[in-house]
Backbone as ProteinMPNN parsed JSONL, in Angstrom:
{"seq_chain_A": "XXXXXXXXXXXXXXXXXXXXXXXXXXXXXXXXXXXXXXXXXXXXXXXXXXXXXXXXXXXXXXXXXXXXXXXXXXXXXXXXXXXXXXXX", "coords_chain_A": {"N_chain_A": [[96.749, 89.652, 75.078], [99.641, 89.317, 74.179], [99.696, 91.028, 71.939], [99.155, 93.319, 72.852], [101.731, 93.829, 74.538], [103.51, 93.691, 72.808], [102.576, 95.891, 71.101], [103.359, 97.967, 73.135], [105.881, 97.716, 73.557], [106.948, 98.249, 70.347], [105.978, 100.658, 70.427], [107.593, 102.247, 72.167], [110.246, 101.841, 70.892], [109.88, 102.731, 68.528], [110.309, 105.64, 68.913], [110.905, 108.638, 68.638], [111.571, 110.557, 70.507], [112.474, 109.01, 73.101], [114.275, 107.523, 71.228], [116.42, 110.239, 70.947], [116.647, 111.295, 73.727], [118.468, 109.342, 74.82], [120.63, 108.815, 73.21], [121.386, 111.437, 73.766], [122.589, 110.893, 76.165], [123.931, 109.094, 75.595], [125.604, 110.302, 74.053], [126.742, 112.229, 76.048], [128.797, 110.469, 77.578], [128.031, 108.029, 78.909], [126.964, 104.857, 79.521], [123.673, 103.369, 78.336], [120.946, 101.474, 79.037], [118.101, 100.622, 79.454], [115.065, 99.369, 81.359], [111.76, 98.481, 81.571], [108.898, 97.986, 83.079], [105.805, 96.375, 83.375], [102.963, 96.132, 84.943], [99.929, 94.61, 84.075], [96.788, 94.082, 84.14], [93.801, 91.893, 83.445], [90.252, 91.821, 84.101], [87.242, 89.919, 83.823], [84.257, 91.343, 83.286], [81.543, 92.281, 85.203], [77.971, 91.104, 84.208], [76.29, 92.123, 85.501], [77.329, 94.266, 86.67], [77.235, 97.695, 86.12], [77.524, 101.032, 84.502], [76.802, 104.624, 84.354], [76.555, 105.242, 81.843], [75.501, 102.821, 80.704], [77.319, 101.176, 80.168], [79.186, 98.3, 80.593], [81.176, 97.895, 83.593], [84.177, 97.317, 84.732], [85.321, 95.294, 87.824], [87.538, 96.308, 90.403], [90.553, 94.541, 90.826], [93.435, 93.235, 92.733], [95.93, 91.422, 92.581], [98.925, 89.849, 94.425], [101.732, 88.128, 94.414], [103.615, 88.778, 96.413], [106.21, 88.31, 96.102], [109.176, 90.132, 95.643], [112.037, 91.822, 93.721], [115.299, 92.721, 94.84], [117.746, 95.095, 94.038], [121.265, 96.179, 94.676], [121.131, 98.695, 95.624], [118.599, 98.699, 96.188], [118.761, 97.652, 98.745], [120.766, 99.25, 100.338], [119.112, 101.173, 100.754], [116.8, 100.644, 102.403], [117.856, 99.995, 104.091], [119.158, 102.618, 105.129], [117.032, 103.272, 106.004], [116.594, 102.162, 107.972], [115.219, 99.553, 107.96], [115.22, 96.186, 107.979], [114.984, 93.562, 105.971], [114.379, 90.266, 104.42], [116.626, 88.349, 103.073], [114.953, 86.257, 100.934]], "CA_chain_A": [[97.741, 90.149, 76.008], [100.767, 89.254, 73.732], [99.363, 91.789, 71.053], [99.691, 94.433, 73.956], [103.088, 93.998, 74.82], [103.985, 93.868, 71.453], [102.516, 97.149, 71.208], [103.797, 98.626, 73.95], [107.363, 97.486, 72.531], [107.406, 99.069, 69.504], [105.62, 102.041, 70.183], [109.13, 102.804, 72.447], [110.847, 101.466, 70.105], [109.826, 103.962, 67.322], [109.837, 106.638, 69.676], [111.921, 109.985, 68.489], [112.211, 111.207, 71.842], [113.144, 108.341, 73.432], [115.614, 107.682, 70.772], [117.18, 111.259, 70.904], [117.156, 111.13, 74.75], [119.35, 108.021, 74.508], [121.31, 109.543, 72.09], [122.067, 112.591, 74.469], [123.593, 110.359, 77.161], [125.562, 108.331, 75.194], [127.156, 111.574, 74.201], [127.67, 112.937, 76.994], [130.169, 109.559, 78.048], [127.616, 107.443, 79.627], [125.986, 103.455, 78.647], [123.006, 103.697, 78.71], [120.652, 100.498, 78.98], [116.814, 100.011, 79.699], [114.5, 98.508, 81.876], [110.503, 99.296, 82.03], [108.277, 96.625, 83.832], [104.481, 97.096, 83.427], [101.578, 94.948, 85.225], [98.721, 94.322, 82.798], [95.273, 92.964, 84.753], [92.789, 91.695, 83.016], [89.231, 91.089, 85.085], [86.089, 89.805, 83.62], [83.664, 92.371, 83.219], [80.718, 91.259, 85.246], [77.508, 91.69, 83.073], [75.516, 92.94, 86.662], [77.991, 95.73, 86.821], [76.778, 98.429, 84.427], [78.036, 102.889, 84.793], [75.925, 105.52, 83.827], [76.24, 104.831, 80.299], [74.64, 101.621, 80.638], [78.321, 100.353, 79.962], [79.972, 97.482, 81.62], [82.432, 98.413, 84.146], [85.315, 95.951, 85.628], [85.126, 96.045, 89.651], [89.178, 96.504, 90.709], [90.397, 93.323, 91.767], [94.518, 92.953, 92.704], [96.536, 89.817, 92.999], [99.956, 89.666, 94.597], [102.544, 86.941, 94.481], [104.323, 88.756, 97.4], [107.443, 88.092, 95.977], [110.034, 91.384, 94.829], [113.243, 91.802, 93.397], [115.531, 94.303, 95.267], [119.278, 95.489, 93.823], [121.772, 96.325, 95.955], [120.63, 100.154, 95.995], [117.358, 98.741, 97.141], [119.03, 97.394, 100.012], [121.297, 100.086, 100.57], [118.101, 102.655, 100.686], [116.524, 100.355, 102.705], [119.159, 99.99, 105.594], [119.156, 103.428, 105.475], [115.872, 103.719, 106.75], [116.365, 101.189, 109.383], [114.483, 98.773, 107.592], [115.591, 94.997, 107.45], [114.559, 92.617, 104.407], [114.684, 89.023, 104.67], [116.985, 87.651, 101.56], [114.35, 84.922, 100.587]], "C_chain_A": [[99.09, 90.288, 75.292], [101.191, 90.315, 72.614], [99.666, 93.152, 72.082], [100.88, 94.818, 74.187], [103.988, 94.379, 73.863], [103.633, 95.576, 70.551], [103.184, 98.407, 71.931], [105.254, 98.483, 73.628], [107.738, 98.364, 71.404], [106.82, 100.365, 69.562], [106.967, 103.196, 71.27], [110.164, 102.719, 71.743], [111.095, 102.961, 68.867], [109.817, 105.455, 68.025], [110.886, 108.016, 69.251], [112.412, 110.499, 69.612], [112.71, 110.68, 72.418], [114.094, 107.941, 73.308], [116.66, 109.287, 71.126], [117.312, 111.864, 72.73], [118.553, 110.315, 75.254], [120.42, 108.603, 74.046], [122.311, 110.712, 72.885], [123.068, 111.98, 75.718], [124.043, 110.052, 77.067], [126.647, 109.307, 75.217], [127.74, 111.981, 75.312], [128.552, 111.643, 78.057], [129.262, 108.172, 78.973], [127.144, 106.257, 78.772], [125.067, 104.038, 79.014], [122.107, 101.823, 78.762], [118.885, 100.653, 79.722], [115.617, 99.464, 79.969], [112.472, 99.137, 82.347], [109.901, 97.742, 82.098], [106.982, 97.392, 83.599], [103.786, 95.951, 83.694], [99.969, 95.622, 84.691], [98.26, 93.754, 83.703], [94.933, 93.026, 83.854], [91.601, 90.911, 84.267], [88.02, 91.014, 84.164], [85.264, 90.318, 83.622], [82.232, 91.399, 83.81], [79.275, 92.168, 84.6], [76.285, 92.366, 84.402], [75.993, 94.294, 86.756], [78.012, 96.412, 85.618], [77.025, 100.371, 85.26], [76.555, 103.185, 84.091], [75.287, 105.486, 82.56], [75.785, 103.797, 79.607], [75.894, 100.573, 79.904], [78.89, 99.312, 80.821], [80.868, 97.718, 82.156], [83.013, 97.383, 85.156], [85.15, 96.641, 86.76], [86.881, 95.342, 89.364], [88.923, 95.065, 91.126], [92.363, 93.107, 91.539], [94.637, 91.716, 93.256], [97.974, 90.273, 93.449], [100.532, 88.331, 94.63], [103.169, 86.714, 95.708], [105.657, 88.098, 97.14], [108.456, 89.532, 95.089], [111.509, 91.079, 94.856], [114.003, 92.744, 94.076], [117.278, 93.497, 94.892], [119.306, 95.585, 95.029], [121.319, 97.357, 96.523], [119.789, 99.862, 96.825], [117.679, 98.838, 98.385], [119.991, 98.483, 101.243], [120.352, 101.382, 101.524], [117.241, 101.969, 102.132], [116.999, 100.259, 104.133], [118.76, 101.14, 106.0], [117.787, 104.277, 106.08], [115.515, 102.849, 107.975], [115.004, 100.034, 109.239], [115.429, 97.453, 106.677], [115.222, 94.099, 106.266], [114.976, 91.216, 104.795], [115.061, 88.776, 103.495], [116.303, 86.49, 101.121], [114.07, 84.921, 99.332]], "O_chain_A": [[99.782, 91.247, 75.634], [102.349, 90.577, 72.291], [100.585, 93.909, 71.77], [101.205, 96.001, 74.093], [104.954, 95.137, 73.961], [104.294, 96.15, 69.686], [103.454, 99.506, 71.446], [105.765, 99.58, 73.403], [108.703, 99.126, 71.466], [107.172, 101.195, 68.724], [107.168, 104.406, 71.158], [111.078, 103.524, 71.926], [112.0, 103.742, 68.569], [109.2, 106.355, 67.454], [111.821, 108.087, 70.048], [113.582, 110.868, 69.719], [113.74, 111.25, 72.78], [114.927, 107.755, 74.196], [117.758, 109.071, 71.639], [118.052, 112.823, 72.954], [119.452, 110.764, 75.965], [121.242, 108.891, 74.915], [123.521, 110.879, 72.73], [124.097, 112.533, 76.107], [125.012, 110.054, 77.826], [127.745, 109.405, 75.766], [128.944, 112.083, 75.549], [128.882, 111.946, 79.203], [129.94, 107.401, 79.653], [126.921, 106.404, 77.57], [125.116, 104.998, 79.782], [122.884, 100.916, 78.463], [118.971, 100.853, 80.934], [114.966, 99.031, 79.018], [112.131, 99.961, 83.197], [110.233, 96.726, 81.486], [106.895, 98.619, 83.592], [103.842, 94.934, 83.002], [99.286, 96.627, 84.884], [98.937, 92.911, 84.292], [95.33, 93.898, 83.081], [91.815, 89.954, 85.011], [87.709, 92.096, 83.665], [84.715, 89.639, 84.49], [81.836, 90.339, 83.324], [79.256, 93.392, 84.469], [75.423, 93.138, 83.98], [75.279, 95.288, 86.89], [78.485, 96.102, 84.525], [76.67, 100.693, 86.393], [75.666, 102.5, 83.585], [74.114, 105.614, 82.211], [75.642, 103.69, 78.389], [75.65, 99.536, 79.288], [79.046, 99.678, 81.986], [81.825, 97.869, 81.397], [82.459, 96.812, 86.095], [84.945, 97.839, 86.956], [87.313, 94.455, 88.627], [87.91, 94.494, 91.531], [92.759, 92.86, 90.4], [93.921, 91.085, 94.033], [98.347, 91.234, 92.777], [99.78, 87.39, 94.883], [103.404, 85.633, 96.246], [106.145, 87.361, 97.997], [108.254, 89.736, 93.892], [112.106, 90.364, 95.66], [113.469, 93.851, 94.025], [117.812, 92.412, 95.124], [118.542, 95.411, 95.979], [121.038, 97.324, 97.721], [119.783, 100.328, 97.965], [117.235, 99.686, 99.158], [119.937, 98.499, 102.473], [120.668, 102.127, 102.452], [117.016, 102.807, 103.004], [116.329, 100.498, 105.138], [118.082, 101.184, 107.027], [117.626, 105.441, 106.447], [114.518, 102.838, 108.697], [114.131, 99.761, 110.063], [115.989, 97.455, 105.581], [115.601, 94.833, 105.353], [115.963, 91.088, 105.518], [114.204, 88.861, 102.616], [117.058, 85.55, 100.872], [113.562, 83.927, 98.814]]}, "name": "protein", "num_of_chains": 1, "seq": "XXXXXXXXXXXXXXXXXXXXXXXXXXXXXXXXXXXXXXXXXXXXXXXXXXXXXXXXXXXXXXXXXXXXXXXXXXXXXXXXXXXXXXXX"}
């Protein structure tokens, strides 16, 4: 999993476009700064569950915590749809 991330890191990292996107907003007077979130599952492949190809195929399986982060925007966007939020 840590080999993943670590992948997924530098392969933005080294990225030409990404850099020279970046690059274009600074110029034009703006910070710029960052933020990509990605949820990684991993499920156990069970060895009953087999595809066409006589390959093993993971059955879906989500977890929630039920816990989210919301900025102010969120809350802002949120109002504006006449939708409350409990600050917990």
């Amino acid at each position: 999993m840590q080999e993943l991330g670590n992948a997924i890191n530098e392969s933005l990292s080294d990225s030409d476009r990404i850099a020279e996107a970046i690059g274009d907003i600074k110029r034009a007077g703006y910070d710029v700064f960052l933020v990509l979130e990605a949820t990684i599952g991993f499920n156990k492949r069970d060895s009953d569950s087999v595809d066409d190809d006589g390959a093993s195929e993971p059955s879906p399986s989500f977890e929630s915590t039920g816990k989210i982060s919301l900025t102010s925007q969120d809350h802002k966007f949120l109002r504006a749809l006449k939708i409350s939020v409990d600050d917990q």
